[in-house]
N, C-alpha and C positions, 0 to 999 in steps of 0.2 A: 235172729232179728229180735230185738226189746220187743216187748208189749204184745207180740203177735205170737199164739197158739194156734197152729191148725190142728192139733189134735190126730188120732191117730184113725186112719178111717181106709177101711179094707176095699177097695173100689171092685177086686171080682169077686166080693161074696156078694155084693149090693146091685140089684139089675132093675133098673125099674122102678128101684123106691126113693123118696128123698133123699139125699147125703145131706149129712150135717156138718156145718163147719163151722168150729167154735172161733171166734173172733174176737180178741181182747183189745176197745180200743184205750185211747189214752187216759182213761178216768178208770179203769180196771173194769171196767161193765162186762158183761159176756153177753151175746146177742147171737142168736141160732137163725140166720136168714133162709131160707129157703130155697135155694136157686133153682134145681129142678120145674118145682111148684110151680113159682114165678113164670117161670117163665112159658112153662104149658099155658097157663093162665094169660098172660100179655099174647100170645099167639092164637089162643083161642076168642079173645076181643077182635085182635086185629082182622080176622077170617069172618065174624058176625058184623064188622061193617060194612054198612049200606053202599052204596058206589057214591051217594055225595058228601056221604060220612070221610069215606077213602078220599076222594078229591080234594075234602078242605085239610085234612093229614098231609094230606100233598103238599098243599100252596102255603100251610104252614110250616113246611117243612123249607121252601124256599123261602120264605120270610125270614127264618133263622140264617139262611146261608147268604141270604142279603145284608141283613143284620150281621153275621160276620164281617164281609165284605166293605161294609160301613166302620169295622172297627179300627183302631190306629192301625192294627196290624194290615188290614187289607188297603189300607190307604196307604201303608207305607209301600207295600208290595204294588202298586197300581200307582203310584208318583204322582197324583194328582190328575192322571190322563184322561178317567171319565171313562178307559176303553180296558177292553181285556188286554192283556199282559201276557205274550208267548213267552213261551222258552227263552227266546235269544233273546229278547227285550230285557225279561230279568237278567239274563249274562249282561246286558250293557248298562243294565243301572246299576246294577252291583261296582261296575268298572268305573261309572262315571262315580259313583258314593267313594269309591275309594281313592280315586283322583281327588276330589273335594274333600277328604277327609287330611290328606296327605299338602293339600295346601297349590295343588297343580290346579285347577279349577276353583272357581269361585262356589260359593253354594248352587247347590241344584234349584233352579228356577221351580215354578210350582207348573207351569204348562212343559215342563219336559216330558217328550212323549216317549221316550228310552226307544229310538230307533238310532239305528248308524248315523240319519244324516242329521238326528239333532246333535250327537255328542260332537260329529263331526264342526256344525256350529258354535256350541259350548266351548271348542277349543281354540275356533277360530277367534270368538269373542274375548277367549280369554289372553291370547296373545297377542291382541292387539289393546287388552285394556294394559298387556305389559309393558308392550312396545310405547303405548303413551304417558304412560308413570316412569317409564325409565328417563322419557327426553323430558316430563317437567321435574326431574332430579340433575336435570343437565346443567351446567352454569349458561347465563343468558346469550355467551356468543356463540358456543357452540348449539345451544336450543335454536339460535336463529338458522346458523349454517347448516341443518340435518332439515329444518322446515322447508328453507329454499333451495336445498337441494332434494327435496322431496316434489317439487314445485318445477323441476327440471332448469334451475337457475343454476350458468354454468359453474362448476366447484371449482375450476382451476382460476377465476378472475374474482369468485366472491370472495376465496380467501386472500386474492391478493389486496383486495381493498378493506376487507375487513381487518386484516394485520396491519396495514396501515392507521389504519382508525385507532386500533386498537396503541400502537405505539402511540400515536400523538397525544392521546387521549392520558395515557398512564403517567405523560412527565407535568412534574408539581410545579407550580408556581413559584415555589424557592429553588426549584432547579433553575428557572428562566431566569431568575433574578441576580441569581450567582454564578452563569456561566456567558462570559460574552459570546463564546465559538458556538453556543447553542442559539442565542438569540440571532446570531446573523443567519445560521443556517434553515432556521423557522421560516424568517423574515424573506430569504433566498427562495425556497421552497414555495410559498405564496404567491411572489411576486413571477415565478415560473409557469407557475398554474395559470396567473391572468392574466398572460405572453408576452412578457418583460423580456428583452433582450437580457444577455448575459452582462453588459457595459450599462446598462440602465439600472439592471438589481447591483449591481457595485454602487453607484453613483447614489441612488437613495437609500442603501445601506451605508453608505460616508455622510449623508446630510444625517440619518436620522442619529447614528453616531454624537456628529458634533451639536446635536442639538438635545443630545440626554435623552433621547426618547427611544432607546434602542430595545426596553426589555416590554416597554407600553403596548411596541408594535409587535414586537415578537410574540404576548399573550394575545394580540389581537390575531395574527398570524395562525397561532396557536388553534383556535376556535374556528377561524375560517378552512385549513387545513379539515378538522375532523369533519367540519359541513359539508365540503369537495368530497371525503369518501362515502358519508352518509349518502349524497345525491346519487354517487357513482354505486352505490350498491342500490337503491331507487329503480334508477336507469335500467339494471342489469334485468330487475324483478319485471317492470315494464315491457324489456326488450323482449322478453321470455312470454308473457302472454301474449305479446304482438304478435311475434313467431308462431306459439300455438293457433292463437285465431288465423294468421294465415295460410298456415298446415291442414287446418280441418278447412278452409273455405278454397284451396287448393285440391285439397283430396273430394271435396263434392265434386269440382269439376270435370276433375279427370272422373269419375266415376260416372258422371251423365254423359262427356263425352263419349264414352267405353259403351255405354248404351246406348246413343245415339249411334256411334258406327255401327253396333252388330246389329240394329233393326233396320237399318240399311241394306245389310249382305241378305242377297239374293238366294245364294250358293257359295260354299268353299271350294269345295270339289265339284268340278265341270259334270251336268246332270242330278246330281243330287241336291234338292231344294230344302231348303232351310225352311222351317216352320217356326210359327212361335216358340213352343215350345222348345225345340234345339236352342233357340237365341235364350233362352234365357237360363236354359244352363250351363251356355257357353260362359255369359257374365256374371253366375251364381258362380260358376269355376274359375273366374279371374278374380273373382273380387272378395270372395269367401275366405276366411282366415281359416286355416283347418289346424294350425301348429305354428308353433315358436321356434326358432334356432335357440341356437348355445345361448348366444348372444341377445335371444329374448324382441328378436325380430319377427314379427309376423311374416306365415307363409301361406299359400295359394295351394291346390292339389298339386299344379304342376310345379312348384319350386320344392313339395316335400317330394315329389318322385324324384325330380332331378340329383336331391339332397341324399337319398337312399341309396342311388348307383347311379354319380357323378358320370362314370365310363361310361357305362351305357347310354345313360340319355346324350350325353354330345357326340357318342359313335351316331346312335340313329336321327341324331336332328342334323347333321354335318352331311350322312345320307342322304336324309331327304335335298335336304339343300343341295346337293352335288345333283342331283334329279331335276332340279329346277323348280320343285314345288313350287319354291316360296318366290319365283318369278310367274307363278298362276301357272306351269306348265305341269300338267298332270298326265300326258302324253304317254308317258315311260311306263309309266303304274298304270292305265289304263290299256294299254294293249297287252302287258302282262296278265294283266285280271282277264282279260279278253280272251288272250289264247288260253289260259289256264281252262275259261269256262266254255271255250269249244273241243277241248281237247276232253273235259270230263263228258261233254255230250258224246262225242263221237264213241269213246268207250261204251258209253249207257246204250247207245244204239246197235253196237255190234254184237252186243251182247245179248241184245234182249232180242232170243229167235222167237218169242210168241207173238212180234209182229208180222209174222211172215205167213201166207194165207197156202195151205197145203196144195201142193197140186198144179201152182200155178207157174211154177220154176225159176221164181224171182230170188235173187241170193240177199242173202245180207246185206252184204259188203255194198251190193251195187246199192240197194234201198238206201242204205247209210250217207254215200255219195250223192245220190240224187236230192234228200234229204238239204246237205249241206249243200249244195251249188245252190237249191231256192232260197237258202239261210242268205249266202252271199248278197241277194239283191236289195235287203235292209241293211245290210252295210256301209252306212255312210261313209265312211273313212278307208 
């Protein structure tokens, strides 16, 4: 290496005593530092201070790593968050820096906190500021068409009045003026619109003829024409928030109703009593969206079960239903559960000989019977 001599220095003849290292810097100087020395010496200070000598060594020692912290470098590492910076955080600024460098993300905001769900935001924001620079690069009809179909205004009848528009609108004034078959058909089309008979638009298409005024009307035609779709796509945008407002003012109702009935019910199942609480997770379970279809329909708990295994749930509701449940009869399912749950007693009972008192020569079995015939007299059924 240029410049630099270290010289030639025997390390196991030398035990104990200074090494010399000669050090030639850039101006040819040679300087003999001491390092050994040194540093007995920096270790023998550090060992003779006092404990609040040590202490402010301390706090200036965090002073400098604050001072770090404060510098572009630790500002850049720390994004402006104010807060420590783990591991993963770094992996996510690093990923969102290099998104933003790469032109996928806009610059990194100065409050990014480098967590999953800011970047997850950052991207959110960023594809909808795309999604909005795409449609004002759009030409104005179809900017409108994607707005109001954004707006649930139907796209099958917008475009049909907006292609109308658009046709009447595109023919010139020297087209009208130089085609008679065009000015009667304008002139036709008008008088259509505001319920002329077929014998009537002939008849004032013949006067306006013999009276030279056939291209006058036809440009007037012209303009009343593109007003008619103008109004009709109006109409359509009107008819669509009518709908919504009476979809949401529909869906309150049914959903108070839904509440109204189940604080009503007494009981579902004959003996077992519905509490508050039952009632209101039965309408939290009707009325809860838990999931979407294919198709981006909201679903309820019980239309996603249904939706997971179609088979089964109409095998076991078609059951019930054949049972009579859903006619309030729960008879069927009730003496089942019934005999199930005297058939488990009477095992428990036959079973269990340490109720049987030694000596006294009472069997099981009769105990078990005797048992169940006093069971019988609670039997209302």
């Amino acid at each position: 290496m240029d410049g630099l001599d270290f010289g030639k220095v025997d390390l196991n003849s030398i035990e104990g005593e200074m090494i010399e290292v000669n050090v030639e810097d850039s101006d040819g100087k040679i300087e003999n530092p001491t390092i050994i020395e040194e540093a007995k010496k920096i270790k023998a200070e550090a060992n003779e201070l006092s404990p609040e000598e040590g202490q402010v060594e301390k706090e200036d020692n965090l002073i400098e790593i604050e001072d770090i912290e404060n510098s572009p470098q630790g500002q850049e590492s720390n994004v402006h968050s104010g807060r420590t910076v783990s591991p993963s955080d770094s992996n996510i600024i690093a990923f969102a820096k290099a998104l933003s460098e790469q032109g996928v993300l806009s610059d990194l905001p100065e409050d990014f906190d480098g967590t999953t769900e800011g970047l997850i935001k950052l991207v959110q924001n960023s594809v909808n500021n795309g999604v909005e620079a795409y449609k004002n690069d759009l030409p104005p009809v179809i900017k409108d068409l994607v707005s109001n179909y954004e707006k649930d205004v139907p796209l099958k009848d917008l475009i049909n009045t907006k292609s109308r528009e658009i046709q009447y609108s595109t023919i010139t004034e020297e087209a009208i003026e130089d085609n008679v078959d065009l000015q009667k058909a304008l002139i036709a089309e008008d008088l259509k619109n505001r319920g002329y008979s077929e014998e009537k638009i002939n008849k004032r298409i013949e006067l306006f003829e013999s009276n030279e005024v056939l291209a006058n009307e036809a440009k007037d035609a012209q303009a009343a024409l593109i007003n008619v779709e103008k109004y009709h796509q109006e109409q359509l945008k009107k008819k669509t928030e009518e709908n919504k407002e009476l979809a949401a003012k529909k869906n309150e109702e049914n959903l108070s109703n839904i509440k109204t009935n189940i604080g009503k019910l007494k009981e579902i199942i004959p003996g077992i009593h519905l509490n508050d609480n039952s009632k209101e997770n039965i309408y939290k379970s009707m009325t809860s969206v838990v999931e979407t279809d294919n198709n981006g329909r909201p679903m309820n708990a019980v239309m996603k079960t249904r939706q997971s295994d179609p088979l089964k749930f109409e095998t076991t509701l078609h059951y019930l239903h054949s049972l009579g449940v859903f006619d309030g009869d729960w008879s069927k399912i009730r003496n089942v559960s019934k005999s199930n749950a005297m058939k488990e007693l009477t095992e428990k009972l036959n079973s269990n000989t340490s109720t049987i008192t030694p000596g006294r020569g009472v069997r099981q079995s009769q105990l078990s019977e005797s048992i169940m015939s006093g069971l019988k007299v609670f039997n209302k059924d």
